[in-house]
C-alpha positions as a LaTeX table, in Angstrom:
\begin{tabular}{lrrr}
\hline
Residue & $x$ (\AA) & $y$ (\AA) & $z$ (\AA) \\
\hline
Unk1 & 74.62 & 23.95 & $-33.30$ \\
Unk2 & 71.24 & 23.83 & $-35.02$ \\
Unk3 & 71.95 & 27.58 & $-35.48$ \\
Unk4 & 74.97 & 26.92 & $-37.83$ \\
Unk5 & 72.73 & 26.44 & $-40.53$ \\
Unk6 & 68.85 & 27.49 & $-41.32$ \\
Unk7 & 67.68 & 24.74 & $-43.30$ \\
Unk8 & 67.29 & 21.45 & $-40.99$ \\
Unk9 & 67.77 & 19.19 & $-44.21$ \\
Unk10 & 70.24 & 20.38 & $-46.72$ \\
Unk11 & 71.79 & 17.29 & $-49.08$ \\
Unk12 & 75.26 & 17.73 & $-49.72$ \\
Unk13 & 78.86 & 16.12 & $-48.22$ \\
Unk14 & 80.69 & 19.29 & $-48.72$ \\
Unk15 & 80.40 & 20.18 & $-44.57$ \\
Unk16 & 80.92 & 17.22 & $-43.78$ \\
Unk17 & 84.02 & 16.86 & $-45.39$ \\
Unk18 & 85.28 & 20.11 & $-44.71$ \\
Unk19 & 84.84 & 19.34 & $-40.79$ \\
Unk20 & 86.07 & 15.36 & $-41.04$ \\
Unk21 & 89.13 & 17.27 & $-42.24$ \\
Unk22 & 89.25 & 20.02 & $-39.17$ \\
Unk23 & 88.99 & 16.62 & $-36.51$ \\
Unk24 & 91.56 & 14.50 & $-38.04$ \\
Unk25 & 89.41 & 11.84 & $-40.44$ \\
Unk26 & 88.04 & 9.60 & $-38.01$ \\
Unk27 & 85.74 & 7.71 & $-40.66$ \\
Unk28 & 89.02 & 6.20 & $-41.56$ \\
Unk29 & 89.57 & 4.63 & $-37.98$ \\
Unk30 & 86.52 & 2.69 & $-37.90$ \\
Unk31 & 86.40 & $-0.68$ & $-36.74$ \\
Unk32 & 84.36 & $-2.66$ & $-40.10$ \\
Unk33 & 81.60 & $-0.71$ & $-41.01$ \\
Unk34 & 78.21 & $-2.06$ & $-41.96$ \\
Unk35 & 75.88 & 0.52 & $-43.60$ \\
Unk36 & 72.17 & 0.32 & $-44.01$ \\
Unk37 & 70.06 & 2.16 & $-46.13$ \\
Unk38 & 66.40 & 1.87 & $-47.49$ \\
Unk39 & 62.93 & 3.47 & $-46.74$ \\
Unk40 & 61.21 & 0.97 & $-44.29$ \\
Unk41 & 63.13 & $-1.61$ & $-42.19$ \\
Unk42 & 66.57 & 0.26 & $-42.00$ \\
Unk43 & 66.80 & $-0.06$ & $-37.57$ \\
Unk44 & 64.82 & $-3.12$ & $-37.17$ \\
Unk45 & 67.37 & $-4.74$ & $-39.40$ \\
Unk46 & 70.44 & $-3.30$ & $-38.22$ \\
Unk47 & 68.87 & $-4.12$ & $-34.25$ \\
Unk48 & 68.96 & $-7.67$ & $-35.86$ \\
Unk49 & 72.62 & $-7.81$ & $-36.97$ \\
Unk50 & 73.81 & $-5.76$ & $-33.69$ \\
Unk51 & 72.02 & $-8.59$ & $-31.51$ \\
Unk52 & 73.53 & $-11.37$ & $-34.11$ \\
Unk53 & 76.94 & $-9.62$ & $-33.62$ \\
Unk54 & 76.63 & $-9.40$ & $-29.80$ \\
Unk55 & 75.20 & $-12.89$ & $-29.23$ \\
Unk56 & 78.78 & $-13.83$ & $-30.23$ \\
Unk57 & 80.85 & $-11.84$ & $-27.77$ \\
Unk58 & 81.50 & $-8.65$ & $-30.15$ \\
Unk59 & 81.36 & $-4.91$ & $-29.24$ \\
Unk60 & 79.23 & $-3.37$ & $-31.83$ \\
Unk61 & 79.18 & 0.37 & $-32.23$ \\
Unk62 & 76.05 & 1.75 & $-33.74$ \\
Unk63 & 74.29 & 5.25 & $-34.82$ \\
Unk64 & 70.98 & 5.54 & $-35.51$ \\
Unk65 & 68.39 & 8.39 & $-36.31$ \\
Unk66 & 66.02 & 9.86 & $-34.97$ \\
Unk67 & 66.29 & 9.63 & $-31.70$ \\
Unk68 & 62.83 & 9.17 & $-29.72$ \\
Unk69 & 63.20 & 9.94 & $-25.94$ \\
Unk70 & 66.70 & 11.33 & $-25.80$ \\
Unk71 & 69.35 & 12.06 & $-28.26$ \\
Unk72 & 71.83 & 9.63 & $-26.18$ \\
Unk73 & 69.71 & 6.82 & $-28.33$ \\
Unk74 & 71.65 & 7.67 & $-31.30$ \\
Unk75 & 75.22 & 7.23 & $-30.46$ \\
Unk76 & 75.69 & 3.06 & $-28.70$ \\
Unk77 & 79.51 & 2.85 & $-28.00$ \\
Unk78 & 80.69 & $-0.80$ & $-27.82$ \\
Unk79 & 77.27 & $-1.94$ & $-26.92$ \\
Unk80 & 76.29 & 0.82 & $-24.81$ \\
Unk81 & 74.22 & 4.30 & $-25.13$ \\
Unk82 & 76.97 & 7.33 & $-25.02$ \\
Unk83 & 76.62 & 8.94 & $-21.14$ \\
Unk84 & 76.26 & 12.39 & $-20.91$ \\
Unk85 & 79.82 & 13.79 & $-19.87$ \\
Unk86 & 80.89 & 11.78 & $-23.24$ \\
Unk87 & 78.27 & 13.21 & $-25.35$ \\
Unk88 & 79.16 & 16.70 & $-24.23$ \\
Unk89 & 82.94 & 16.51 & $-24.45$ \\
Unk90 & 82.79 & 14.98 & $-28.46$ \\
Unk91 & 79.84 & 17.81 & $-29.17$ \\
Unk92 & 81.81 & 20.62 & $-27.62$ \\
Unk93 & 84.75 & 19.62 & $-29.57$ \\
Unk94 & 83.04 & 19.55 & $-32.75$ \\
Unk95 & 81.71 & 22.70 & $-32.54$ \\
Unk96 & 85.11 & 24.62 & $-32.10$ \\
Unk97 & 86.54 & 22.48 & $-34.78$ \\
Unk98 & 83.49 & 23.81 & $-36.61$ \\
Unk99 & 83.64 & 27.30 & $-35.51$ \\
Unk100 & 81.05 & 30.04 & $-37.28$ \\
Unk101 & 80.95 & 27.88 & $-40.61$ \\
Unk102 & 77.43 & 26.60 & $-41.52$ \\
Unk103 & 76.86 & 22.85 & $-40.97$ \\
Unk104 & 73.61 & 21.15 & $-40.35$ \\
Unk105 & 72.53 & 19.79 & $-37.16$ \\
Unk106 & 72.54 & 16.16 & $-38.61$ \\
Unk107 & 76.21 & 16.55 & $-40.30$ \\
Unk108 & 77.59 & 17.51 & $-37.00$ \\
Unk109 & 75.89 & 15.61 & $-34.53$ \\
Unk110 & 76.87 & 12.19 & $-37.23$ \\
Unk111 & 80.84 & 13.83 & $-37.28$ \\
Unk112 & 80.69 & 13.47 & $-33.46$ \\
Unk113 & 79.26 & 10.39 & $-33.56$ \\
Unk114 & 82.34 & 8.89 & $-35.92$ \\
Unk115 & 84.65 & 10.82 & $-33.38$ \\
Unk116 & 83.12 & 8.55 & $-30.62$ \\
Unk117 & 83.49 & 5.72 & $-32.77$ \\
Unk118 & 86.99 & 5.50 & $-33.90$ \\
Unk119 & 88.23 & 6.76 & $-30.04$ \\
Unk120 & 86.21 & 3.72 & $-28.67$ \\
Unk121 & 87.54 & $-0.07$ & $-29.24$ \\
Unk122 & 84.78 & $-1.98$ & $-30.33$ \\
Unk123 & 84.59 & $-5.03$ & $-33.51$ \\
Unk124 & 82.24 & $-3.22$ & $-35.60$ \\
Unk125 & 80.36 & $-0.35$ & $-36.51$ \\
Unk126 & 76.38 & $-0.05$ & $-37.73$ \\
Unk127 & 76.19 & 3.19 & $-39.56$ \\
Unk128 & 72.00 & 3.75 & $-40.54$ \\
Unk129 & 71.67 & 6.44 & $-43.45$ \\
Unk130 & 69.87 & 9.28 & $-42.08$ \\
Unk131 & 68.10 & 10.24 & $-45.54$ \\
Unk132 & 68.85 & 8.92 & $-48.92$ \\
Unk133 & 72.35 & 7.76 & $-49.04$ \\
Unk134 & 73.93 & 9.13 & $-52.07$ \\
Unk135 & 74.59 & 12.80 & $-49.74$ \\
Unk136 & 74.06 & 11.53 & $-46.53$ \\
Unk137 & 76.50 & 12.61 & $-43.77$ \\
Unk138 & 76.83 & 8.83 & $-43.22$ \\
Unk139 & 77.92 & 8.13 & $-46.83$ \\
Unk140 & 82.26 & 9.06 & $-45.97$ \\
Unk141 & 83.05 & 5.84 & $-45.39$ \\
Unk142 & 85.64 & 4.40 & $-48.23$ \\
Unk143 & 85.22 & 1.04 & $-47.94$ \\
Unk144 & 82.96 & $-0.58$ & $-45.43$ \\
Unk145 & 82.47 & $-4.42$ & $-45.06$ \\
Unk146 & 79.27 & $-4.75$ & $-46.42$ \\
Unk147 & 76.06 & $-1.95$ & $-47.10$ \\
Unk148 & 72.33 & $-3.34$ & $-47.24$ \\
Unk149 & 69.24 & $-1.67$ & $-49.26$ \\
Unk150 & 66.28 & $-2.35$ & $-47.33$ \\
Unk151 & 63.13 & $-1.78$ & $-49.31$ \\
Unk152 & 62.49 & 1.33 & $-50.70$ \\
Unk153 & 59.51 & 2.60 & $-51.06$ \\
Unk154 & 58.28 & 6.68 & $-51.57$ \\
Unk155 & 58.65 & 8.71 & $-48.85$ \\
Unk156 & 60.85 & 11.99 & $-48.56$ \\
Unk157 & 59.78 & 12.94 & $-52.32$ \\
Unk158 & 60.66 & 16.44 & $-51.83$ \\
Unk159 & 64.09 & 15.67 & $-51.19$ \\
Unk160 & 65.20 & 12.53 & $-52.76$ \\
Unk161 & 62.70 & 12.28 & $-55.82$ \\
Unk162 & 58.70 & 11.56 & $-57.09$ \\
Unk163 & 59.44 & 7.83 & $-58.30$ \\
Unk164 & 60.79 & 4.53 & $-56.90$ \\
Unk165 & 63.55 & 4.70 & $-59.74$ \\
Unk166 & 64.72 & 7.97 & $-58.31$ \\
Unk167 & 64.65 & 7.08 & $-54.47$ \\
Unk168 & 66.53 & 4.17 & $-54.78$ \\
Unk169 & 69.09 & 5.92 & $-56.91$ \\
Unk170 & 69.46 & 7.90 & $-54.08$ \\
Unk171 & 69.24 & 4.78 & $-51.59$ \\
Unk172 & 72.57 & 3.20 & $-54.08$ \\
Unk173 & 74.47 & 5.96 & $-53.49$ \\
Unk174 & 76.11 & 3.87 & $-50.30$ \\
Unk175 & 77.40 & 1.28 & $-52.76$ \\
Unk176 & 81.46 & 0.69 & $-52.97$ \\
Unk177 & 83.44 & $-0.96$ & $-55.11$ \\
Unk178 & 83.77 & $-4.60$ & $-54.64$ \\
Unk179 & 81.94 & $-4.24$ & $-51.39$ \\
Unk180 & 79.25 & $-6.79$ & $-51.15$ \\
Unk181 & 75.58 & $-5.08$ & $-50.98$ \\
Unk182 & 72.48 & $-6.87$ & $-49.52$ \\
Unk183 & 69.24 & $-6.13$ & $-51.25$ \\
Unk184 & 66.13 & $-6.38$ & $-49.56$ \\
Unk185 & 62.40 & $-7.17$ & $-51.56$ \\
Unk186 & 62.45 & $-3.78$ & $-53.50$ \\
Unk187 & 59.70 & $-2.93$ & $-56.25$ \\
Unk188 & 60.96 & $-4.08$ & $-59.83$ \\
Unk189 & 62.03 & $-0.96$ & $-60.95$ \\
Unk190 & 63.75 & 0.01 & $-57.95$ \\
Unk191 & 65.67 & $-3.20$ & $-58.20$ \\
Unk192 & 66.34 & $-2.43$ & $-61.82$ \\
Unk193 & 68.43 & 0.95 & $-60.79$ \\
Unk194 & 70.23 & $-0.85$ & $-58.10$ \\
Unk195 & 71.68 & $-3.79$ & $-59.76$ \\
Unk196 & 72.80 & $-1.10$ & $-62.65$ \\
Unk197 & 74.75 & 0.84 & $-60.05$ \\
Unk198 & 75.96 & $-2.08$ & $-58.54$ \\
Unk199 & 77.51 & $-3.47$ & $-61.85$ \\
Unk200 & 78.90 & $-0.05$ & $-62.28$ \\
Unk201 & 80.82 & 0.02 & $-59.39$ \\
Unk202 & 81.83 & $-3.77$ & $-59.35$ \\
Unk203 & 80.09 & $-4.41$ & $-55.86$ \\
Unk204 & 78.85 & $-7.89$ & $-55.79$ \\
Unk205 & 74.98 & $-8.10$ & $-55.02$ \\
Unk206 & 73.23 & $-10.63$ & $-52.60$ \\
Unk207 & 69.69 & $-9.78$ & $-53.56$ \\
Unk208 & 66.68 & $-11.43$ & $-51.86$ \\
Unk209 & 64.77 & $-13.35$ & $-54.42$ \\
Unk210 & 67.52 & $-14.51$ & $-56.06$ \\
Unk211 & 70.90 & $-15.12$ & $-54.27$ \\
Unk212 & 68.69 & $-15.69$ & $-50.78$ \\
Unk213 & 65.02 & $-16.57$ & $-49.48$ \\
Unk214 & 63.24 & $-16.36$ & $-46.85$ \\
Unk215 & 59.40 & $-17.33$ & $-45.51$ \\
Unk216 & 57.56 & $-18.74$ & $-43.26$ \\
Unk217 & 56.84 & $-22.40$ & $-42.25$ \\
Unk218 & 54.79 & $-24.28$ & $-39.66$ \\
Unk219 & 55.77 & $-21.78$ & $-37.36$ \\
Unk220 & 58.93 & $-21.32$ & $-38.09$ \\
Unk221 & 61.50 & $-18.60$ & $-40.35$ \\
Unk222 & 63.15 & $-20.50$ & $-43.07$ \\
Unk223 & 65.84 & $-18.77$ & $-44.77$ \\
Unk224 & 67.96 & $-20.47$ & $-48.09$ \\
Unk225 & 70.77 & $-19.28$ & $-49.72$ \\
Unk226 & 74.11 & $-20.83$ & $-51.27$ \\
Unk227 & 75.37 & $-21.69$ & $-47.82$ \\
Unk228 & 71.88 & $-24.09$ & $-46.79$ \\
Unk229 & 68.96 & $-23.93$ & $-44.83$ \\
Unk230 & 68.42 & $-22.21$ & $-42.02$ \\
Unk231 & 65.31 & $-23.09$ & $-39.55$ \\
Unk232 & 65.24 & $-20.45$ & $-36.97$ \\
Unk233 & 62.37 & $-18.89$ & $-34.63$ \\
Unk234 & 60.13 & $-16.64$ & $-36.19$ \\
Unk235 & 61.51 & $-12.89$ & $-35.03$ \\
Unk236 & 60.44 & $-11.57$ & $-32.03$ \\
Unk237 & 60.04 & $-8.19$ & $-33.67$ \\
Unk238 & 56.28 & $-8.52$ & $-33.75$ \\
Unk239 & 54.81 & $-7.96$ & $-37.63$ \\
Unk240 & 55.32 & $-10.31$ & $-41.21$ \\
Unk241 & 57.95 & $-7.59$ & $-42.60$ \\
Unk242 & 59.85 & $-8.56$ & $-39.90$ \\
Unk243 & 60.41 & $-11.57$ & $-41.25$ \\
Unk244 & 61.93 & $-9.78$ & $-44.88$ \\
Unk245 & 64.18 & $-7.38$ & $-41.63$ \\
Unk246 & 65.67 & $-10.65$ & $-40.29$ \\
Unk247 & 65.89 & $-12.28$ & $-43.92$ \\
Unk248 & 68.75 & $-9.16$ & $-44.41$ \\
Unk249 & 70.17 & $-8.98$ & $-41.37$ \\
Unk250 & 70.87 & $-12.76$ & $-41.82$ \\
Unk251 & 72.01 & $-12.51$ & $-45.32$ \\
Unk252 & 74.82 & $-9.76$ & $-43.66$ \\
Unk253 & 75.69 & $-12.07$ & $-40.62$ \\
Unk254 & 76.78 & $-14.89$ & $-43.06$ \\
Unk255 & 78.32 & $-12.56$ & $-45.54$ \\
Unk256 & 80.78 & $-11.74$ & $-42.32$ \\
Unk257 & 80.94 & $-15.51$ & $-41.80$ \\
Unk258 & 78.91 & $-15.55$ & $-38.88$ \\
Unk259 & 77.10 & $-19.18$ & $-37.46$ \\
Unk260 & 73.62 & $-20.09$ & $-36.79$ \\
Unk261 & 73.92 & $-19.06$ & $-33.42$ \\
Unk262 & 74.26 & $-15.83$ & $-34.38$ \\
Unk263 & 71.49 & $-15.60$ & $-37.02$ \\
Unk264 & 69.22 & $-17.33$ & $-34.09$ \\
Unk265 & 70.41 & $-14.19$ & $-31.64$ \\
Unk266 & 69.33 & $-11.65$ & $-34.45$ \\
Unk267 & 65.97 & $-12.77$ & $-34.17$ \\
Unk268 & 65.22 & $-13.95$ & $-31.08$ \\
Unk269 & 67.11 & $-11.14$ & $-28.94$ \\
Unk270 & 66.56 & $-7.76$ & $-30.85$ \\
Unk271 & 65.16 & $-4.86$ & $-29.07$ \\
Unk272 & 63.94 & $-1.83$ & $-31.81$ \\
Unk273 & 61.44 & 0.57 & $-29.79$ \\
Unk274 & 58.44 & 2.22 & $-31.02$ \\
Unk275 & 58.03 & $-0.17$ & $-33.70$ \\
Unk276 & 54.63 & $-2.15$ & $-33.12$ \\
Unk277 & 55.59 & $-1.86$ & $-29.62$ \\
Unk278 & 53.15 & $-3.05$ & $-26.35$ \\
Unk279 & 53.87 & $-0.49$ & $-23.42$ \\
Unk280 & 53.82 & $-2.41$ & $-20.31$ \\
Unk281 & 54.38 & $-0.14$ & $-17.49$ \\
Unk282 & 54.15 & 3.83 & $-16.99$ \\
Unk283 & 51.88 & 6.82 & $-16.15$ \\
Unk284 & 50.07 & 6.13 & $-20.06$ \\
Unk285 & 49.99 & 2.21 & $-19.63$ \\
Unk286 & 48.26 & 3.24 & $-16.08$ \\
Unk287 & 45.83 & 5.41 & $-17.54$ \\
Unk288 & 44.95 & 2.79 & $-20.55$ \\
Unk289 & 44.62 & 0.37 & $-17.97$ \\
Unk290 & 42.33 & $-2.12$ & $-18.50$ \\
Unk291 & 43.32 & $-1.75$ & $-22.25$ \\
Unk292 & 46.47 & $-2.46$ & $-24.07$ \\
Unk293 & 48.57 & 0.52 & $-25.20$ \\
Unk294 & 50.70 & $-0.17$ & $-28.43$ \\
Unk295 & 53.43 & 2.16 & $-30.23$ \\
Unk296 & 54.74 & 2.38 & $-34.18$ \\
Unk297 & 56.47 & 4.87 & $-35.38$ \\
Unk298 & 55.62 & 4.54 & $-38.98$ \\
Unk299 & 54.75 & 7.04 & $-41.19$ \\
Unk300 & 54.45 & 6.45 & $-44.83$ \\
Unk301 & 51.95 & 4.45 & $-47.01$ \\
Unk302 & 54.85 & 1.41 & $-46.34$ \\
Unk303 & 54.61 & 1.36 & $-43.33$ \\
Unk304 & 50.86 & 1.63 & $-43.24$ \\
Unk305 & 50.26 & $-1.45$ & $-45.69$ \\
Unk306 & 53.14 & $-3.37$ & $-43.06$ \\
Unk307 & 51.05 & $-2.18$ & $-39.75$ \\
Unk308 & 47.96 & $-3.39$ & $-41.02$ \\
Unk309 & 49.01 & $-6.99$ & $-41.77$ \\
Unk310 & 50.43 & $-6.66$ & $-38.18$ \\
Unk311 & 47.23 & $-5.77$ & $-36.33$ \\
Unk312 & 45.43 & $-8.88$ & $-38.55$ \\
Unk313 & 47.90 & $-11.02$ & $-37.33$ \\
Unk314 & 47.15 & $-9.98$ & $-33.73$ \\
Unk315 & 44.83 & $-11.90$ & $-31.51$ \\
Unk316 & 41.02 & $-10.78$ & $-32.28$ \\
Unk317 & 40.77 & $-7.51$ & $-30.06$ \\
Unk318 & 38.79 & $-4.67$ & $-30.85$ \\
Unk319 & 41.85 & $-2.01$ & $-32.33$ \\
Unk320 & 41.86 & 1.54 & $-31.57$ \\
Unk321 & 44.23 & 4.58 & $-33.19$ \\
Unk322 & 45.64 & 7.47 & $-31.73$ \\
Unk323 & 47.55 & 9.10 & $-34.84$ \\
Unk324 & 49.47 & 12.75 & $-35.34$ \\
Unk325 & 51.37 & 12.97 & $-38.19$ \\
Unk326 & 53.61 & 15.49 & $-39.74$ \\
Unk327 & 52.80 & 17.87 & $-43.06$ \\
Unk328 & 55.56 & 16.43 & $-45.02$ \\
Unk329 & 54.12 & 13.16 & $-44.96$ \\
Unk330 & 51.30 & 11.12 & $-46.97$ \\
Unk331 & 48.36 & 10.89 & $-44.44$ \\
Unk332 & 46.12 & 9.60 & $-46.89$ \\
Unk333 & 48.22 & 6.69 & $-47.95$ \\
Unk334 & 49.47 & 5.83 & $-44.74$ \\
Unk335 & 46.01 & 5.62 & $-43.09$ \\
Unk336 & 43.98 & 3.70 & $-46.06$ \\
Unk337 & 45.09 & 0.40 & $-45.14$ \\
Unk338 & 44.09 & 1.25 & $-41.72$ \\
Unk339 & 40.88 & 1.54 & $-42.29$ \\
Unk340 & 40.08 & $-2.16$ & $-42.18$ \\
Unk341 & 41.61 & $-3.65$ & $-39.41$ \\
Unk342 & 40.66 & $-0.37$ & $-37.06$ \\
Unk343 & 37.53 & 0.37 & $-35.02$ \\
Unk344 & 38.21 & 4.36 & $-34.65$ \\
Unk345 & 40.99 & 6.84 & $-34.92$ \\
Unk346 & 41.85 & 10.08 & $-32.19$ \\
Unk347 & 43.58 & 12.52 & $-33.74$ \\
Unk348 & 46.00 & 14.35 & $-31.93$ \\
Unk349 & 48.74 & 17.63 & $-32.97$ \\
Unk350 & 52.33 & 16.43 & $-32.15$ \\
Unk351 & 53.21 & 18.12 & $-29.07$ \\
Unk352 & 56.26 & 20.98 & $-29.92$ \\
Unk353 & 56.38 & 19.94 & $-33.57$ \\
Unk354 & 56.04 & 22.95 & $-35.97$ \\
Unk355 & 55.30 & 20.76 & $-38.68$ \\
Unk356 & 52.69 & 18.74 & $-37.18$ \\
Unk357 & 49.49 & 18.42 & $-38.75$ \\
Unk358 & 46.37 & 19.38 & $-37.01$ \\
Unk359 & 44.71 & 17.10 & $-35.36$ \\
Unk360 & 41.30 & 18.26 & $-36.90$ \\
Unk361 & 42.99 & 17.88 & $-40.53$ \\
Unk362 & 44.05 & 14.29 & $-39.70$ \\
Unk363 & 40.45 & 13.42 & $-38.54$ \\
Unk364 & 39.42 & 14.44 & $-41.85$ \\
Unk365 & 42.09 & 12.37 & $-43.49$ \\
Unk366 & 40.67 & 9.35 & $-41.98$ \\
Unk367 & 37.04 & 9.75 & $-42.34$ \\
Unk368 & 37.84 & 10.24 & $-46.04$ \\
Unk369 & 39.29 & 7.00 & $-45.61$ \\
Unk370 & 36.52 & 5.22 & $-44.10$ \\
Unk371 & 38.00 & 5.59 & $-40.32$ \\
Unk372 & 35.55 & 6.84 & $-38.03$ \\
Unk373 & 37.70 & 9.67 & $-36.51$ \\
Unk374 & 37.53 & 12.86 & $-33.95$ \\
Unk375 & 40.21 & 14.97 & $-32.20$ \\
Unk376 & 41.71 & 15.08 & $-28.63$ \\
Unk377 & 43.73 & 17.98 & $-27.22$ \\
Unk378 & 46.29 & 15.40 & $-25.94$ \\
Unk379 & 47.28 & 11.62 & $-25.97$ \\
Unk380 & 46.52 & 11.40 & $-22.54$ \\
Unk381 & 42.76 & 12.40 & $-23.59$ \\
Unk382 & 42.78 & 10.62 & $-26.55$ \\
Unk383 & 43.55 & 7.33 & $-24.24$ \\
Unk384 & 40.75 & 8.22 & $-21.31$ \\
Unk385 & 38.49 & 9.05 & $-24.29$ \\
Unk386 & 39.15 & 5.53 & $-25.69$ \\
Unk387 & 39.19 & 3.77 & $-22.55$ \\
Unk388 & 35.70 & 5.24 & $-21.37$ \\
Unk389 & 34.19 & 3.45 & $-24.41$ \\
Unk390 & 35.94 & 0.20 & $-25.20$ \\
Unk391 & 38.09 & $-0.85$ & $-21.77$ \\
Unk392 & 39.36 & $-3.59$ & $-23.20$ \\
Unk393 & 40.61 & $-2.26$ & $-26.42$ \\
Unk394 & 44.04 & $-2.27$ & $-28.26$ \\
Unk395 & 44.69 & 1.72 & $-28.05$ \\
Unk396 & 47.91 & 1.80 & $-30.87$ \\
Unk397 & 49.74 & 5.30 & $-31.55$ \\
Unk398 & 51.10 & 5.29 & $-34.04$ \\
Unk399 & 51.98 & 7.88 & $-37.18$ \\
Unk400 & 55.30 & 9.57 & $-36.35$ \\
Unk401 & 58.32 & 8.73 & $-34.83$ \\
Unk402 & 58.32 & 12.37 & $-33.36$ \\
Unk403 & 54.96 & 11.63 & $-31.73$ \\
Unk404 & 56.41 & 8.06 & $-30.56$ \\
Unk405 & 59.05 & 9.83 & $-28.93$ \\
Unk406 & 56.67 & 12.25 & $-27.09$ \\
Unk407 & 54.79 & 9.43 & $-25.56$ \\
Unk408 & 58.10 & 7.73 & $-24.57$ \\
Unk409 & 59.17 & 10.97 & $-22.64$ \\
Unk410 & 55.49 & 11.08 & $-21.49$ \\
Unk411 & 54.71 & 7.83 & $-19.80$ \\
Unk412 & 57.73 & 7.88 & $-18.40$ \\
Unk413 & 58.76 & 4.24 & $-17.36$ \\
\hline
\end{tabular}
């Protein structure tokens, strides 16, 4: 399949369409769609509203991208990871609906998943935008129950626009007529192009700051909005943006009319891997051993700024980085807020990536910075090398999602 087509990203719904057509339209047999969008905070959110959901007895399907360990990660039927024999029989029949035409790995692999959906009973369907929204693959459903705009932020410049204004643009480009849309905090003139495109299409907006709140207190998440207070754990997604993740995913459970049960399940039983992770067990955890190991996948300046107020939040601990990032990415940006709550950074290639950076040009990066840095041939070295000078560090890798996945596959448990 990743043969049909030579670029890996290509923007358009024309494929899509064309091969929704061959396999009979099955983004029209959903059961209520809920589709996410946004820069930073897209999965954590929708793992909140799929634990909300599921606290209450419902079968939740839900696609999600990328995948880190194993491509199975992006296709849960009814509450459950797609098996093998499944994933094969909906791919294979894809592809001869498909035949020689071009079609991009993503736009397939996302038609099979909505072929798995709509065969599958279940009470709803998560749907996460792959990249953008406007031409997503994702973006062929007519009227879902409600979309979300987490916050939006720059990353993916080459493909979706150099400015906020223009991202999120791209990000609105999931909103439907009279569908509601929750906003998450976005920068002011990200929010600007939103609520225009909103108005536009009549879609009623629930924007945070305005038609809901949430914070902090004593301990404790407090979220406000036209329906009351709510006074709920804080998340148990570990990091302070997880607090603005759970203030969405809340805002979407009592759009559907959920109860306080189920905004208490979204934040006290989501699971979203590889984001400010601890590793407890496997071959790397063994080898890091007396030292923590920790995993994020972020990878733009975002998600750098959120990882940082993380680690400060942590308890005292001297903090050690193992990064590898990919070319198409802001190194600098990401690893600047780094720089203060970080004793050292190993640089490491990403394993089987061609775009990787090299590990010797994101050393550089970081002593720019002000991050003491030097290079390892492997994350496995990078940890003994760590571990031989500071046992009883906090080793964190962290950069990619590509290099998250690696180190999933690698330690194995």
């Amino acid at each position: 399949m990743m043969a049909l087509h030579p670029k890996v990203i290509d923007l358009t719904l024309d494929r899509v369409w064309r091969l929704l057509d061959a396999v009979g339209h099955p983004q029209d047999r959903l059961p209520p769609v809920v589709h996410v969008a946004g820069t930073n905070g897209k999965g954590s959110t929708q793992a909140m509203i799929r634990a909300g959901l599921e606290a209450g007895g419902s079968r939740v399907h839900a696609y999600t991208s990328p995948h880190l360990a194993r491509f199975h990660e992006r296709i849960r039927l009814a509450g459950r990871l797609i098996d093998e024999a499944a994933l094969t029989e909906v791919l294979d029949r894809c592809y001869r609906a498909n035949g020689s035409d071009p079609i991009t790995y993503f736009e397939i692999t996302t038609v099979a998943a909505l072929m798995a959906f709509a065969e599958t009973p279940a009470d709803y369907t998560l749907l996460e935008v792959g990249l953008g929204g406007r031409l997503d693959a994702t973006n062929v459903i007519a009227k879902p129950a409600i979309t979300i705009i987490t916050p939006v932020d720059l990353d993916h410049q080459q493909f979706l626009g150099d400015t906020i204004a223009k991202i999120a643009a791209e990000k609105a480009g999931i909103i439907k007529r009279g569908v509601p849309c929750i906003v998450g905090p976005q920068h002011e003139d990200g929010l600007e192009v939103i609520e225009g495109l909103a108005a536009r299409a009549g879609a009623p907006l629930l924007a945070y700051g305005q038609h809901w709140h949430v914070g902090t207190e004593r301990g404790r998440l407090v979220y406000q909005d036209e329906g009351g207070l709510l006074d709920l754990p804080l998340p148990n997604l570990p990091g302070p943006h997880q607090v603005m993740n759970a203030g969405a995913a809340i805002a979407a459970l009592r759009a559907m009319g959920k109860d306080e049960a189920a905004c208490e399940a979204a934040v006290t039983r989501a699971y979203w891997p590889a984001r400010m992770e601890r590793l407890t067990k496997g071959a790397l955890v063994d080898l890091a051993a007396p030292a923590q190991l920790w995993l994020d996948g972020g990878h733009n300046p975002a998600a750098g700024i959120a990882l940082a107020e993380t680690l400060r939040q942590q308890p005292p601990r001297p903090t050690h980085l193992i990064c590898g990032m990919l070319n198409t990415k802001d190194i600098a940006g990401y690893l600047r807020p780094l720089a203060g709550v970080a004793q050292s950074l190993t640089a490491v290639s990403i394993p089987g990536e061609a775009n990787t950076i090299p590990a010797a040009d994101t050393a550089a990066h970081a002593n720019a910075v002000g991050l003491p840095a030097r290079v390892a041939d492997s994350v496995g070295h990078a940890i003994s090398q760590i571990t031989e000078d500071a046992p009883g560090a906090r080793i964190l890798i962290c950069g990619s999602l590509y290099l998250a996945g690696h180190v999933l596959r690698e330690n194995g448990a």
